[in-house]
N, C-alpha and C positions, 0 to 999 in steps of 0.2 A: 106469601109463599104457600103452597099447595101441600099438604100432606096425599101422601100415596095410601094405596091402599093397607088399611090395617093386617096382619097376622096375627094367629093365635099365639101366645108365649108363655111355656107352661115355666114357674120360674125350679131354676137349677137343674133340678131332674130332666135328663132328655132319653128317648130311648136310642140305642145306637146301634147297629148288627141286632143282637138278640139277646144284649142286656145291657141292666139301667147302669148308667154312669154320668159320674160329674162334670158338668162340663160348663164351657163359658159358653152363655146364651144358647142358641138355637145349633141345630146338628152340623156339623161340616161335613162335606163329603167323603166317603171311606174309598182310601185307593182298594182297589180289588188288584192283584195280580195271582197267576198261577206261581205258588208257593212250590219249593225242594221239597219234597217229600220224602227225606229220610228218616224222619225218626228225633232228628238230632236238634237240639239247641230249644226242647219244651222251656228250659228255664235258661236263665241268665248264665255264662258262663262265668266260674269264679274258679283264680289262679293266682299265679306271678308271673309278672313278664318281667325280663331284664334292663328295658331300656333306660326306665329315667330314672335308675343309678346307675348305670356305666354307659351308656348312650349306644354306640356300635363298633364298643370297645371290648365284650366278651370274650372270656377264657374259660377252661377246662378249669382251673383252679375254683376263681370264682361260681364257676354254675354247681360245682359239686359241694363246693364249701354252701351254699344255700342251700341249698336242694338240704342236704344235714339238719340245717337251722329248722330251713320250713318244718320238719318233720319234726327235731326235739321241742319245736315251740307249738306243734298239735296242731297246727293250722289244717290239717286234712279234714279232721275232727270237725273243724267249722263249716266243713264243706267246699275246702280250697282245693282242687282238682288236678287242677293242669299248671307243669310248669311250661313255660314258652321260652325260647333264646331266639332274639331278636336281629335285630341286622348285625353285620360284622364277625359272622360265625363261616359265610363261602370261602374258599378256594380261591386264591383270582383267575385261575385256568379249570378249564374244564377237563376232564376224564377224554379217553380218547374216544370211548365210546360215547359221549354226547353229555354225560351223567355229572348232575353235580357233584360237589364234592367240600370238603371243608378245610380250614386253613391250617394249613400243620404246625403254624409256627405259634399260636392258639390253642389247640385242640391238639395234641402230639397223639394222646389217645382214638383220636374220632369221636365222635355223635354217638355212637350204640351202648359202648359202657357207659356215658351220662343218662342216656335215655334207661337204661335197664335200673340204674341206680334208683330213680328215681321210680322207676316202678315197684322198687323193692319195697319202697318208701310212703306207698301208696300214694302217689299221683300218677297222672297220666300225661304223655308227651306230645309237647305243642314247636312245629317248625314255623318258620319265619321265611318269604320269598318275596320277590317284586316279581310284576308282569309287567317289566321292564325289560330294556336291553340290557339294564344295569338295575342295581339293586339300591336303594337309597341307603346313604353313608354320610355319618359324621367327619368323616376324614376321607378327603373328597381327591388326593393327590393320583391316586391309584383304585378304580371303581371295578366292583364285584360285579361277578353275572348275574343276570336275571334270569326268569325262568320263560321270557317271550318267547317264545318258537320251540321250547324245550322245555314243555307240559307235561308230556308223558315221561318223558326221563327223569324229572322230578320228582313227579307224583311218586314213582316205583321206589325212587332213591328213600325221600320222606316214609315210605309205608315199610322200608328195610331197616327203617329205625324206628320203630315204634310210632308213628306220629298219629295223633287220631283228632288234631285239627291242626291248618294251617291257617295265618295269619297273609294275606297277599295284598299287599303296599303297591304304588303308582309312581315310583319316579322313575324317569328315565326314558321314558316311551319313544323316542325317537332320536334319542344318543345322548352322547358324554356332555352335552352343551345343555341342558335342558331338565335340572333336577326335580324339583314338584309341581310339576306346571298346574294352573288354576284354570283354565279355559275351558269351555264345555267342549264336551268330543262329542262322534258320534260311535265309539266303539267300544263304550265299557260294556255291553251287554256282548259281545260277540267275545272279547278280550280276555274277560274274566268269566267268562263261559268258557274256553277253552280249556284253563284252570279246574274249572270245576268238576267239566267231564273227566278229565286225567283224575282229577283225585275221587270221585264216584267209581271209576273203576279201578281204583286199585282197594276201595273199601273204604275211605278216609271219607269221613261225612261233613264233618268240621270244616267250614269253612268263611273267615269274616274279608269280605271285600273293606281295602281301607283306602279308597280313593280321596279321601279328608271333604265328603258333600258335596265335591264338586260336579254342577249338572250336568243330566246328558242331554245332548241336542235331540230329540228323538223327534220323530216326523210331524209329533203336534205340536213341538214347542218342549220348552226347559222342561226336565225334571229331577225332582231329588233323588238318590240312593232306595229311598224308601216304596220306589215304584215298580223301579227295577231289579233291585237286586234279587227280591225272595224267590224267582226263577234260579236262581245260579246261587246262592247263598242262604247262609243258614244268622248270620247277620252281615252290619254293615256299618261302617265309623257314618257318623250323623254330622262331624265335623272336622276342621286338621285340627294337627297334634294339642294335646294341652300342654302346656309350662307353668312354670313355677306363678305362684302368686294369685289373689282374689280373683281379677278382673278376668283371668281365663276358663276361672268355674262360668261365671255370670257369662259371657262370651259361648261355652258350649251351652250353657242353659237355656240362654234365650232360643239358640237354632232347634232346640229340642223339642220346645213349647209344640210348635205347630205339629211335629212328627205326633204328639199323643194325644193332642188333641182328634186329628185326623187317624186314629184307630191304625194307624200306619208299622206301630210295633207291639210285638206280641210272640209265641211259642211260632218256632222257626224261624222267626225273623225279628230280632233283638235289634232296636240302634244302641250302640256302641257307642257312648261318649268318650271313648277312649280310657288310657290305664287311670290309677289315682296318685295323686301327690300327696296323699296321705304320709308322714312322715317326712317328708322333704323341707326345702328350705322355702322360705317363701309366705307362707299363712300361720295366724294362731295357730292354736290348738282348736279355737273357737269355730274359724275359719276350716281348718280339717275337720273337724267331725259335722260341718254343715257339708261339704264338699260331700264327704261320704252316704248322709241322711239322703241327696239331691240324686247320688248316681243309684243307689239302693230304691228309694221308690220310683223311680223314672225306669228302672226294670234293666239297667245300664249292666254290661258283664261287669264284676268288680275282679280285678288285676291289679293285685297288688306290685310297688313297680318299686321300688323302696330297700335300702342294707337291711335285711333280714340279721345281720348280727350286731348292727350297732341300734336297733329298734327299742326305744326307752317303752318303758310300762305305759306311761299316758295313748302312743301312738297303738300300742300293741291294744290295748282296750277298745281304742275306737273300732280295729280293724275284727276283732272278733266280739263283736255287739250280735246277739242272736238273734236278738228281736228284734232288727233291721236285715240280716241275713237272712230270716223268716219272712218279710215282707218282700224281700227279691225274690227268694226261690218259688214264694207261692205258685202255686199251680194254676191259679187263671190265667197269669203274667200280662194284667193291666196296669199300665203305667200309672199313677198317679195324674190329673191333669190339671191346667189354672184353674181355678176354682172363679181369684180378682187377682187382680193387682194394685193396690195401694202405690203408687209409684212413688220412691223415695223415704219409703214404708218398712213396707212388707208385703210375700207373696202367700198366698192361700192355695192348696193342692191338694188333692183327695181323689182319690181313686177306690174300687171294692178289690175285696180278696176273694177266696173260692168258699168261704167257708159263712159268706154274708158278712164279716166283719168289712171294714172299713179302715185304711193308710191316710192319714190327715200329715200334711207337712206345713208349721209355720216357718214362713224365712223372714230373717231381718234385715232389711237393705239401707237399715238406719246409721248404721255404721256405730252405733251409741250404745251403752250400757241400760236395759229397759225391761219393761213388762211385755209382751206379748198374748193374746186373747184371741177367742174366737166366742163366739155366742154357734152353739151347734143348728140353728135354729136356720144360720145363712147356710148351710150344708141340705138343710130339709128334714132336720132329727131333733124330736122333740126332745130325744135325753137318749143317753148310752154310758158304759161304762168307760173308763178310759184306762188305756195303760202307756203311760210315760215310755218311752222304747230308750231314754237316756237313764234315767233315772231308776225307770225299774218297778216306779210309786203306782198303784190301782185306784182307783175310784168312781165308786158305783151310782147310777144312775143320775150322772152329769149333766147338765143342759148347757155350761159352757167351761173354758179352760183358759188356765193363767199363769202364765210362768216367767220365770225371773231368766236372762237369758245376756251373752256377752255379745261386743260388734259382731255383724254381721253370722249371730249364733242364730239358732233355729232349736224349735218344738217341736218331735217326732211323733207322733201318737198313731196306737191303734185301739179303735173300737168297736167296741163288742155290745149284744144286748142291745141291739139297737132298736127305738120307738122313733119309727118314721112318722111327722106329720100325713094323716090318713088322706088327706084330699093334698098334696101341692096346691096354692091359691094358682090359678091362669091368669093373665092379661091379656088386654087386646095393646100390643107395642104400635105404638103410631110411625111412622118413617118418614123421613124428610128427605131426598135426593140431593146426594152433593152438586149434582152438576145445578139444581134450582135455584142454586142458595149463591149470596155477591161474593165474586171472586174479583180479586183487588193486586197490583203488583203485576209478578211473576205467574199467577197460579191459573192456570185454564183447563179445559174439560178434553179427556181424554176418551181413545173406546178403549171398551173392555169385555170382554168376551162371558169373564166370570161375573161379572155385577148385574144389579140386582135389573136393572134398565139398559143394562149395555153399555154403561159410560161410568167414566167416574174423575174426581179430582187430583190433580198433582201438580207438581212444581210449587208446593207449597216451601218457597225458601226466602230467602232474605227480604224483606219488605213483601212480601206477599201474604193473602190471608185469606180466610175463609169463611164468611159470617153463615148461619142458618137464624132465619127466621121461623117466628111463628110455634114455639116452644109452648106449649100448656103445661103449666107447671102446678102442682100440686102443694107442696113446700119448698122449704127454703134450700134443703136437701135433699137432691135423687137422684137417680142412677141414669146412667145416657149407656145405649150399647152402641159400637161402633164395629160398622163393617167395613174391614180397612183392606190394602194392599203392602208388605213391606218385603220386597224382595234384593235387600242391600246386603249381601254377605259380606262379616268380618271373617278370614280364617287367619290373622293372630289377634292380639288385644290392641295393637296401636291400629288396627284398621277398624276401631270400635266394637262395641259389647253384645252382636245384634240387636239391637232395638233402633227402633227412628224415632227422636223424641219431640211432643208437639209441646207447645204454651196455651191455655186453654181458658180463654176467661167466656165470663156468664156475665149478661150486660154491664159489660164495659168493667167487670168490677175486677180485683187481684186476679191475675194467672195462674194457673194449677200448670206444674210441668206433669206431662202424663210418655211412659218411656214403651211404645208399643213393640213389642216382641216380633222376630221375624215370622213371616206368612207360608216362606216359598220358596220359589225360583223362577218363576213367570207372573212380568206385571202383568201379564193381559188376562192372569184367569186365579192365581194362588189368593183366593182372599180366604180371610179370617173373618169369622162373621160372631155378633155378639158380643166383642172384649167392653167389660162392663169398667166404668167408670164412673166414682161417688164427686159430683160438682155442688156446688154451693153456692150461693148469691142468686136464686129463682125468687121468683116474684110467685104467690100465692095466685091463681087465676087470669095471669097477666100473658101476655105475650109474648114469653122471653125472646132472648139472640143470644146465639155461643158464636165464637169465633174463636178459628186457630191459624195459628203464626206460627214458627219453626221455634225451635229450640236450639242454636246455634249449639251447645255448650256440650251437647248430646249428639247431634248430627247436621249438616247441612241443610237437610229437608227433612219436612214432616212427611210421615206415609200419606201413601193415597187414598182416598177416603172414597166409596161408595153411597155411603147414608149414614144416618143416626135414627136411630129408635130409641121411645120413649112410654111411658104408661102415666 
């Protein structure tokens, strides 16, 4: 089998726009889009929203009895801004002049004394709409309006109550039959443009499209939120709702990977992993404060969604942590990105701040009670100081970091005083071409529009496989970077965790399961390029062959593969 031609590979450090960031392997491409230029959403937005403790069951009681809380328990202090009331606050009839309006049997009072309250209170006022014919509803017998066709009466009504961002939901688009539909359309940009201008001109800059990732058809093929929206939006949900329990963190995480990798979120245009289940039923504690570490360096608005009065001290700690609230508000607003993936591990994430320091995130996907470690050295820093962002603990001029940590718990750190290795070592990465390499089974050779030769592998499923010959291997252990395609969206947990997971052996020897993150939305061009993987069982000078086979247990099929690179 033929190696292709070699590339330069500078290792970890890539440059990207017009600064250095961490990243997996080589550069991916930076969507460009013409950004809102309001002003609005430089940082992550941080609030409360109501839904996932009363769903779209809100009252005037309830929002005022919080709205209290929030304030005696200082949460403004922390920098928690905006309250939001969420579905279940409409009218089921409209105004006679076109205008929405709110349910009296809920709200006796109206929207304007809550909203003022709350300004007294130091926050600021967050409404809730669909650009729907209807408005998405937990209680589905009798459906609210939407604000389709009735943008501008909206916008006026929302800016008559204080609102200074809306939140605008997707269900309903074409009636009472048809609640979250998952399909790609061709109208979210015209759709929720319409929305947008209404609320640009009445002054309302605030604005998060919450279509739950689903793509739009646009004239070159799929795309995500993240392409389109920053014309008509100031952010954008990255994926549908989150629910209770682990497997829906790991589920928005994974769709998330590619959006930061791809420079795709930043000031004005935030992906929105949705509110937090901080406090809720469903995860440790251990599980909660990793949930939170995940949406906090990923640059995620943090919305607290949670009974602000039955809020126990442990929940309340995690949720006012400074120095992870410090890390989101930062003023670059770089996400954190994968660094590796240890599959079945742990995950490695690091992103820079504005100030040269540096957000490091370990996660534990061990599910076990254990040590977790980094050597700074895989990051490209010969020593820095560290500060524990759980703990609070400092130490100075570091070279690596160890911590005692519970299931699926995680290591927050930021550093400082950083000694970067002066030269990054280069390689020259050798490439093998998937489509070169024996394909066995099911698995045959597709185009592709985005890969590296125009082609690549897929239908790697049940008895099917995928051998690469011709591996020069150095030791026993080394790193393979794979340029893959995974465009299989879960948006709940039982439709799986985004990843497509492969079985990975090195001549013929035990199988490494390796769980690769989604890409996209288009097989024929979202690839991911560089996700590094540590194999074992190489033969010193020899010849090696990797082959991969699916992972049933994980996903149907393994992604689609482009190449493998090697040094």
């Amino acid at each position: 089998m033929a190696l292709v031609e070699s590339e330069k590979y500078s290792f970890v450090y890539v440059r990207m726009k017009t600064q250095s960031a961490i990243v997996l392997g080589t550069a991916l491409p930076v969507y460009l889009a013409v950004a809102l230029q309001d002003g609005f959403g430089q940082t992550p937005i941080l609030g409360f929203n109501t839904y996932n403790d009363v769903a779209c069951s809100p009252n005037s009681t309830y929002v005022e009895d919080t709205i209290n809380a929030l304030a005696a328990k200082g949460f403004a202090s922390y920098g928690y801004r905006y309250f939001q009331v969420d579905c279940g606050w409409q009218g089921f009839q409209r105004l006679d002049n076109g205008s929405i309006t709110y349910d009296e049997s809920v709200f006796p009072g109206g929207i304007k004394p809550l909203s003022d309250l709350a300004i007294s209170k130091g926050f600021q006022w967050s409404m809730y709409t669909d650009q729907g014919l209807n408005a998405c509803d937990t209680l589905t017998d009798k459906l609210r309006p939407g604000s389709l066709g009735y943008e501008t009466e909206d916008a006026a009504m929302f800016r008559a109550w204080n609102a200074e961002y809306v939140k605008v939901d997707n269900c309903y688009i074409n009636g009472p039959l048809e609640n979250a539909p998952k399909d790609p359309r061709t109208d979210f940009p015209s759709r929720f443009g319409n929305m947008s201008s209404a609320l640009q001109d009445v002054g309302i800059k605030g604005m998060l499209v919450c279509q739950w990732g689903v793509p739009y058809q646009s004239p070159t093929g799929l795309q995500g939120p993240a392409i389109w929206t920053p014309a008509v939006a100031t952010s954008y949900r990255v994926s549908d709702d989150i629910a209770q329990g682990w497997p829906n963190v790991q589920r928005i995480m994974n769709q998330a990977i590619h959006v930061n990798l791809n420079d795709a979120s930043g000031p004005g245009s935030f992906a929105d992993m949705d509110l937090l289940e901080v406090g809720n039923a469903g995860m440790t504690l251990e599980e909660q404060k990793s949930h939170f570490a995940i949406w906090a360096m990923f640059k995620s608005a943090l919305m607290i969604s949670t009974s602000i009065l039955d809020m126990s001290q442990e929940v309340y700690n995690v949720l006012t942590n400074k120095m992870l609230i410090s890390i989101n508000q930062d003023n670059l607003g770089a996400p954190v990105k994968l660094v590796q993936r240890y599959s079945d591990d742990h995950d490695v994430f690091a992103g820079p701040l504005a100030n040269g320091d540096h957000a490091v995130l370990l996660l534990d996907h061990s599910n076990e009670n254990r040590v977790i470690c980094i050597d700074f050295a895989d990051l490209g820093i010969v020593s820095a100081d560290v500060e524990d962002l759980w703990s609070g603990d400092n130490t100075q001029g570091a070279t690596l970091f160890s911590a005692h940590i519970g299931p699926h718990g995680n290591a927050a750190l930021r550093l400082s005083n950083i000694s970067k290795i002066e030269t990054p070592p280069s390689y020259q990465l050798q490439y093998i071409e998937a489509e070169s390499g024996r394909l066995e089974g099911g698995a045959n050779v597709q185009t592709c529009s985005g890969c590296s030769q125009g082609s690549k592998v897929g239908y790697i499923g049940s008895g099917a496989t995928l051998t690469f010959e011709g591996i020069r291997a150095s030791k026993d252990s080394m790193d393979i970077y794979f340029d893959y395609i995974d465009c299989e969206i879960g948006y709940l947990s039982t439709q799986g965790l985004n990843v497509r997971g492969a079985s990975i052996s090195v001549n013929s020897g035990p199988a490494q399961s390796v769980h690769f993150p989604l890409t996209g939305y288009d097989w024929d061009k979202d690839l991911l390029k560089g996700f590094k993987v540590s194999l074992s069982g190489f033969q010193d000078g020899q010849n090696n062959i990797l082959t991969i086979s699916a992972l049933p247990a994980v996903s149907q099929f393994a992604p689609d593969f482009d190449r493998i690179g090697f040094y």
